[in-house]
N, C-alpha and C positions, 0 to 999 in steps of 0.2 A: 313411677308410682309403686310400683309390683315392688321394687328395691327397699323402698320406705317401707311398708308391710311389713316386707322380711325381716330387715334391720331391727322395727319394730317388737318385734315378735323373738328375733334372739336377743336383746336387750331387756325382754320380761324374764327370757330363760335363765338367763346370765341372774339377774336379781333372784329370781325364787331359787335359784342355785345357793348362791350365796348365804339368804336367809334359812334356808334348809340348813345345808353346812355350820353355818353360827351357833345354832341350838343343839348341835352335837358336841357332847363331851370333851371327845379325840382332838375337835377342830380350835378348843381354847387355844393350846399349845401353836398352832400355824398361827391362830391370828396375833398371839405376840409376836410371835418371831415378824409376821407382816410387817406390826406396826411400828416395832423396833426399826426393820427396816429404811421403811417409812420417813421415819422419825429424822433418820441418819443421813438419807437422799436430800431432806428436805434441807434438814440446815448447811448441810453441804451447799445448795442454791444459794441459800440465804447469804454463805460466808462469800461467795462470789460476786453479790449483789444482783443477782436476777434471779429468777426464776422460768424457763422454756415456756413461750405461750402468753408469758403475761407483761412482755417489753412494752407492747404496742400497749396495752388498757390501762398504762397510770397516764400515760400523755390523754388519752379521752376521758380519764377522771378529771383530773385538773382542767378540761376543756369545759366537762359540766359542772364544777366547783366556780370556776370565774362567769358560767352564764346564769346561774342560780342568785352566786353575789351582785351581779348587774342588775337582775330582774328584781332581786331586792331592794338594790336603789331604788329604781322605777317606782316602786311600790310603796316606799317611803315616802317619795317625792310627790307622790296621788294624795296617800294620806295628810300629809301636809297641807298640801292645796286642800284638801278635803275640810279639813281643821281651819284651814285660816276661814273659807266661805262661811264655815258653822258661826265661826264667830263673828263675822262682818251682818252675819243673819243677825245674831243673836243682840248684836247692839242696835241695829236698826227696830228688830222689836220692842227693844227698852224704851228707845226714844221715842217711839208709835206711841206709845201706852201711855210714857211719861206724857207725851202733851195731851192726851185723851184724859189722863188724870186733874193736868193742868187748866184746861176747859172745862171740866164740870168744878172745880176749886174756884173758877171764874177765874182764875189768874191771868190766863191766854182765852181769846177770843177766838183763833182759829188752830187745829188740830195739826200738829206738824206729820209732814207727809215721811214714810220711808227715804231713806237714800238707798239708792242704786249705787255699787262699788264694779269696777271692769276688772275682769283679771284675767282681761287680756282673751278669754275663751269665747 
């Protein structure tokens, strides 16, 4: 715990070091040369095809890209269901109404009932 603290606490130094340093004059001059550095280390990785540190995180990217794409189907597949019951509703109400319309037109004598559709749930 006592370690975390510490660590904590040279990791603030480190930062307002830094930011100190950045707003001096003198310190432009370093931080190109840094980020030239930088710059140079980095596509050096890049020209290798890795990067130290980061092998292991495209394989768990790609793990959460195919469970995101699945849980999308999933969710499709609701909506859909969702969409077809709207509409097994929505003609059963036409045809409620239609024969209520029907019986007072005197056309039909008795009121057509709802149907009931299973789908399966």
């Amino acid at each position: 715990m006592q370690k975390k603290i510490i660590l904590s606490i040279v990791m603030i130094i480190v930062v307002l070091v830094i930011v100190f340093l950045s707003q001096q004059t003198y310190s432009k001059k370093i931080g190109k040369n840094l980020i030239s550095a930088a710059t140079s280390q980095i596509s050096t990785y890049l020209a290798k095809g890795s990067i130290p540190g980061l092998t292991g995180i495209s394989s768990k990217i790609n793990d959460q890209i195919q469970n995101i794409q699945s849980g999308g189907a999933t969710i499709q597949n609701g909506i859909d269901q969702t969409k077809q019951k709207i509409s097994d509703t929505e003609k059963n109400i036409q045809n409620y109404f239609s024969g209520v319309a029907n019986s007072l037109a005197g056309k039909n004598s008795c009121v057509t009932q709802p149907t009931t559709t299973s789908s399966g749930q």
